[in-house]
N, C-alpha and C positions, 0 to 999 in steps of 0.2 A: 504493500500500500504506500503510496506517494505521502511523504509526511508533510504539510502545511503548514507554510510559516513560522518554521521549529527556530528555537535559538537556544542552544546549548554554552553558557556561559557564568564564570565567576562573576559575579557582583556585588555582593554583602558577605559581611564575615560571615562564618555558621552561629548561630544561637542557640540550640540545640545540638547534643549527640546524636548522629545519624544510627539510626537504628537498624537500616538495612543499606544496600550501595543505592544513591542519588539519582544514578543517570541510568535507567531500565530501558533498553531499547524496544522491549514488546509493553512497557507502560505507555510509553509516548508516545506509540502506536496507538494503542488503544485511545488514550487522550484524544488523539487526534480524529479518531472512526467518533468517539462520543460527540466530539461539538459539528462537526462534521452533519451527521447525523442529526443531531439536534436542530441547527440550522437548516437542513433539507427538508423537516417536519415543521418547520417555520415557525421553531421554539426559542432561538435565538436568533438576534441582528444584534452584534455589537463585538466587544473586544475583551480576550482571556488569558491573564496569565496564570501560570501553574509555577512553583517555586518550592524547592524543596533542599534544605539543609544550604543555604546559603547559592544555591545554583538555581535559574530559571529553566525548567526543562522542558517550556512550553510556551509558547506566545502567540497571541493567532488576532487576526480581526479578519470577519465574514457578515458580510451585506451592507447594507446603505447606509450612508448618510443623513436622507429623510426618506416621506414615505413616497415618493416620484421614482426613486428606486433608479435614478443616474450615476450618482456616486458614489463610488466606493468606500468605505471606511478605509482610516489608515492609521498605523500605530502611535499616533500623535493627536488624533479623536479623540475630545473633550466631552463625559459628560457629566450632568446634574446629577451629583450623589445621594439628593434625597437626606433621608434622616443621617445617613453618616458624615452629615455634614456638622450635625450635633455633638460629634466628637470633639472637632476643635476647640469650641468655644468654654466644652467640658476640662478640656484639658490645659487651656487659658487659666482655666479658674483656678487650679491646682499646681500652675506655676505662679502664679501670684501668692498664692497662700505659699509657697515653697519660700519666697521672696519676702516672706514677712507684710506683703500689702493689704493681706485678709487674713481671716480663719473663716472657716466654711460653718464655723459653729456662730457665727455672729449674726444676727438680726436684721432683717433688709432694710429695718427704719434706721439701723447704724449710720446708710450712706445714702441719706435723703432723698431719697426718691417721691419723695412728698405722696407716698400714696395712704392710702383709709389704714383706720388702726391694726387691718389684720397683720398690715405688711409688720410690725412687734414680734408676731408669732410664728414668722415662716424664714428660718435657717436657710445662710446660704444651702448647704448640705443639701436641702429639702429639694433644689431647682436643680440637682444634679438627677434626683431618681426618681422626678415627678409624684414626688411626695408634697408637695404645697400645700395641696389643696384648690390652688388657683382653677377657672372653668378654661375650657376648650378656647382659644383666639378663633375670631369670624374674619378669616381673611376678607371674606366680600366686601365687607366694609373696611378694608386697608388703602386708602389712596396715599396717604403721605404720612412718614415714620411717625407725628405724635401721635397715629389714630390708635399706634399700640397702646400708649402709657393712657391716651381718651379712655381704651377699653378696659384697662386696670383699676382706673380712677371710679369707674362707672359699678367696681364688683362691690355689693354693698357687705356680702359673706361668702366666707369661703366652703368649696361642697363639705371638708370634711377637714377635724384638726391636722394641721401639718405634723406629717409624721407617719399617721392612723390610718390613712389610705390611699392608694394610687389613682391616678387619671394622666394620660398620656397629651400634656398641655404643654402649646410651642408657647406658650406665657413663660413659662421654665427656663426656658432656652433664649429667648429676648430679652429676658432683665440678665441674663450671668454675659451677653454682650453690652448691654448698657453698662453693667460691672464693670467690666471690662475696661470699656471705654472711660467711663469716669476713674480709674483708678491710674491708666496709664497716658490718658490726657492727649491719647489717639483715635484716630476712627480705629471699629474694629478689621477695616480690610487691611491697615497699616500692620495691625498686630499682628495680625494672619500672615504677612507678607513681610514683616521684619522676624518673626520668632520659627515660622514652621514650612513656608516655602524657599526660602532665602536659603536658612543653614540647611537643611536639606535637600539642595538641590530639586525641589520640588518646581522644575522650570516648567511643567505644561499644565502647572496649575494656578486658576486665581478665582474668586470672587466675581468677577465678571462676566452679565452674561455669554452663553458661548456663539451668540450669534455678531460680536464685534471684530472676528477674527476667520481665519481660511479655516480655522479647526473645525468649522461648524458642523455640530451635530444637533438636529432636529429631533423631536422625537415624535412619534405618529403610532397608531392605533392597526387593526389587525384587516384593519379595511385599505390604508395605505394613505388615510387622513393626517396631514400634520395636527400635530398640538398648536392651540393659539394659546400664550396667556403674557400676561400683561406684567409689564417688569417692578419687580416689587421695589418698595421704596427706600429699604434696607436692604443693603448688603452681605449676605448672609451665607446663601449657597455658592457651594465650594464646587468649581468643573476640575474635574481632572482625568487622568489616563491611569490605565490598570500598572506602568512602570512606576508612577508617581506613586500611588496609592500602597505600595508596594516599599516605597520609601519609608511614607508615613508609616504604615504597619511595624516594618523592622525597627524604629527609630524609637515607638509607642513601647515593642517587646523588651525591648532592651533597655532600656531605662537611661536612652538619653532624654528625653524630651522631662521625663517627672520622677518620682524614686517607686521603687516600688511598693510603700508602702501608700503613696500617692496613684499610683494604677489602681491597686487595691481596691482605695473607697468609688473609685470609679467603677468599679464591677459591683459595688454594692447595689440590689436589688430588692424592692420592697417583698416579692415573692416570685416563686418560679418560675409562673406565666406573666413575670414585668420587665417592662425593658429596663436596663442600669441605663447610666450615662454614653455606655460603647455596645451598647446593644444587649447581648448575652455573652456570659463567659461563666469560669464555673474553676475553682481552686481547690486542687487536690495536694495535700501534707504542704500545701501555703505554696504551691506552684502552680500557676496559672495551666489548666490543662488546655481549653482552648478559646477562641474568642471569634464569636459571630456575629454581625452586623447587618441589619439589613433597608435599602433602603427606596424610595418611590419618589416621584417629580410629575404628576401629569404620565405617560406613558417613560418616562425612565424607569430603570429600574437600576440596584447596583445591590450588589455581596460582597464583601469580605470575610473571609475566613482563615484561621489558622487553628490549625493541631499542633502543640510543642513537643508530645511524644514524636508524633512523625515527623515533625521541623517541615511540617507543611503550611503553603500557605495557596488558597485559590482566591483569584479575583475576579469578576466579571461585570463587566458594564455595559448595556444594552439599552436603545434608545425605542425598543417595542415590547412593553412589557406583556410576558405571557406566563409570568409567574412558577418560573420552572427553575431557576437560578440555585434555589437547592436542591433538587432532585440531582441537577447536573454536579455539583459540588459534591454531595452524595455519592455520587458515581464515579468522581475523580479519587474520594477519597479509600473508597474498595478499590477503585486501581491498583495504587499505589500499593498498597497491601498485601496486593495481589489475588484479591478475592474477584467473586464473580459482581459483575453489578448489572443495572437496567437502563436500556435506554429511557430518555424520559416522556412520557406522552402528553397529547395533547390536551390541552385544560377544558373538559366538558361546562365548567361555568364559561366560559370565555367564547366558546361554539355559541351555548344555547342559551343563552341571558337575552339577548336582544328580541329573538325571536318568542320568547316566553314573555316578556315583557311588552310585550303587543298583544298577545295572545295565548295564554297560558295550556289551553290543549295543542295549541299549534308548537309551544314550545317542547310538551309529551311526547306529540308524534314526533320531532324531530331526535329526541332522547333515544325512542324505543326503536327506531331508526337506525342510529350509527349503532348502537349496542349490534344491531344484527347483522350491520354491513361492515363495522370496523372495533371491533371488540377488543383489538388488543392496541389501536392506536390511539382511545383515549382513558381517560380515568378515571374508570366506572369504579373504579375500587373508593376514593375519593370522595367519603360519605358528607363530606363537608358543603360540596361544588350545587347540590341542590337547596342545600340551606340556606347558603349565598343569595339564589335566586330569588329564594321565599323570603327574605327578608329584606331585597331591594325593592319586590313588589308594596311589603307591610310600610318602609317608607314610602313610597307612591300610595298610599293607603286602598291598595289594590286586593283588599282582604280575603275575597272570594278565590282571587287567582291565587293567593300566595297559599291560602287553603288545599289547593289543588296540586298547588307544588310541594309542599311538606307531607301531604297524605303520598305521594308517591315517593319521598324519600326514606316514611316509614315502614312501605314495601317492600323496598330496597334494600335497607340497612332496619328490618326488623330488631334487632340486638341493640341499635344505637340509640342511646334515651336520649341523648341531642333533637333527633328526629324527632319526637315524639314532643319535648318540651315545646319545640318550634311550633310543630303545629297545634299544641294548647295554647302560645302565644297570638297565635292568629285567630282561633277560634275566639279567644277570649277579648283581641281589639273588637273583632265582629260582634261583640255581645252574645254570643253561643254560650253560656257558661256553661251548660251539664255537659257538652262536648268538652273544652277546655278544659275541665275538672276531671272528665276520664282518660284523658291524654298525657296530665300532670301525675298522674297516677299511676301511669304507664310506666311512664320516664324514672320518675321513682322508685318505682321496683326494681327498672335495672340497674339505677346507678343512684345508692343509700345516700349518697353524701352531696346530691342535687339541692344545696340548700333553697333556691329559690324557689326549687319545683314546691318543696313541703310548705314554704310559705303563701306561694300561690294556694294550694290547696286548702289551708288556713284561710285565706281571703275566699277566696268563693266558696266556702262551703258556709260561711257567716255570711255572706251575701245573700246563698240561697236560701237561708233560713226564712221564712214567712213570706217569699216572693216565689211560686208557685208559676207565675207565669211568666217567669224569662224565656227565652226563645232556648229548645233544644236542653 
């Protein structure tokens, strides 16, 4: 097999003990059939590198530039990182505190932010692991950078004490740049661009949109639609290339940029299913085992990943998202291994969303459809991908239809109480409640520790008490 844009090459010291030999000629083979492959199932458009014990033994870019499908990607293709872009600004903050300009344990009303009393109560700390409390930011209403601090000013209480519970709020991430900014008496793209592009040779990356330069990467949808959106009024998102990114990572592992007792609190995580500051990561006898990141823009999409047992690191940046970024990552990392892995298939939400959302038995027949014509090229196993659907319908307050789509994922995935919860949810926005009440019921016997399911139950069953004529 012809190997694709391979580059076999020293570049970073090793950080890890190599565990088996680096440079596998039937690995980067394989490597190379997965993205390969991937891309011919039109699961990847973008740019990959693979990096292992200090050696890159993979690097590739496959498909376009936008969705007109003229130009080529090239290894010098910038794109929008999405949430990992929330790294930096994370790790801003913990070299300032490193510098003595903060402690993360200090009070946001410390450094005047002139906002409501709650700002007393919410620890730097708290804006690293979306522990605040702060609500969700309304980009729509974003035309010019005060409308953030507008929208801070406007929060009269917080959802929950700081500390007590998680909510994934870019409120978090906008005041530790303000931070930032007031503490070192620059914009934040100076800081970006004197502290972590600069010393590390991060040359193809900046803060700027990526449409001011020949790098241009567009990103477009599975119809071949570019993305339109409108350039936001801060500074914020970080474009870069899977070499660069690749920089950053080593630079993060190795404890140039912060100490490691400093990475550390960065990986601290409210609980298992929340994102820390760098995504996901996970510390075994006080060594970091591995650290995953993942992140979205409109149709970008971007991964990072690294294993320290394996001194593995996979990157991928892709400007059509189809949500496969870890299955693929997954697969590289059974490579390496030497285990067997799977190609990745294609995203049945991502097929049949459009078409179910016009029409919810049109979107069945289309399901029951490929199951019979192509059963092994999508991801019928993927108990999740109909729930997606049913509950983009229940936001469109499409009740009836989302109805129709969660009774058919409990057919499906009979075993799965998700299924089952969903569709008491739906019954229950409908006002169904004896329905919704034996579906909550369902869900709960397969899975005991469904706290909501039992609370649900608790409510409609005190609902139905003396009300005799609810519907169903």
């Amino acid at each position: 097999m012809k190997i694709f844009g391979l580059i076999i090459y020293t570049t970073f010291a090793i950080l890890t003990a190599p565990l088996q030999a680096a440079t596998n000629p039937e690995h980067i083979e394989k490597i190379d059939a997965l993205m390969i492959e991937s891309h011919n199932r039109g699961l990847f458009n973008g740019n990959v590198l693979v990096s292992q014990n200090g050696k890159v033994l993979y690097q590739n870019e496959m498909g376009y530039t936008n969705g007109d499908k003229k130009h080529k990607l090239a290894k010098s293709s910038r794109y929008a990182l999405g949430s990992i872009t929330k790294e930096f600004s994370a790790v801003g903050i913990m070299m300032l505190q490193q510098q003595g300009l903060l402690d993360i344990n200090d009070p946001l009303s410390k450094y005047a932010f002139n906002l409501p009393s709650w700002s007393r109560d919410i620890q730097i700390k708290h804006l690293l692991n979306y522990t605040s409390g702060l609500p969700k930011l309304n980009f729509r209403k974003i035309k010019k950078a005060s409308d953030i601090n507008g929208q801070l000013k406007a929060v009269e209480s917080l959802r929950f004490p700081p500390g007590k519970g998680y909510l994934y709020s870019n409120h978090n991430v906008f005041l530790q740049i303000e931070l930032i900014e007031k503490l070192t008496h620059k914009s934040y793209a100076d800081f970006v661009e004197d502290n972590f592009f600069k010393p590390l040779n991060m040359n193809d990356s900046s803060l700027a949109p990526a449409s001011e330069a020949n790098y241009l990467v567009s990103s477009f949808n599975n119809e071949g639609i570019n993305d339109f959106f409108p350039e936001f009024p801060v500074a914020s998102m970080v474009y870069s290339t899977t070499a660069d990114m690749l920089k950053w990572q080593i630079a993060l592992h190795s404890e140039k940029l912060i100490s490691k007792s400093s990475l550390k609190t960065l990986f601290n995580a409210f609980s298992a299913n929340a994102n820390s500051a760098l995504g996901d990561g996970r510390y075994d006898n006080d060594k970091l085992s591995f650290h995953r990141h993942h992140g979205s823009h409109f149709n970008f999409e971007s991964q990072i990943y690294h294993n320290t047992q394996l001194g593995l690191s996979v990157i991928l940046l892709t400007n059509n998202k189809n949500f496969k970024l870890s299955s693929i990552t997954n697969a590289v990392e059974s490579i390496v291994q030497g285990k067997s892995f799977n190609f990745p298939k294609k995203s049945l939400y991502l097929t049949i969303r459009q078409t179910a959302y016009e029409n919810a038995n049109n979107g069945i027949k289309l399901y029951y459809s490929l199951k019979q014509s192509a059963p092994n090229l999508y991801d019928f196993e993927n108990n999740n991908a109909l729930i997606r659907v049913g509950y983009k319908l229940i936001e469109q307050k499409q009740f009836i239809s989302a109805i129709e789509i969660f009774t058919l994922s409990t057919k499906e995935f009979p075993k799965h109480a998700n299924a089952f919860d969903s569709l008491a949810e739906a019954f229950f926005a409908n006002g169904q409640m004896k329905l919704a009440l034996k579906n909550y019921k369902i869900s709960v016997a397969l899975n005991v520790n469904n706290n909501n399911g039992h609370k649900m139950i608790e409510k409609i069953e005190s609902e139905l008490e003396g009300h005799t004529n609810l519907i169903n």
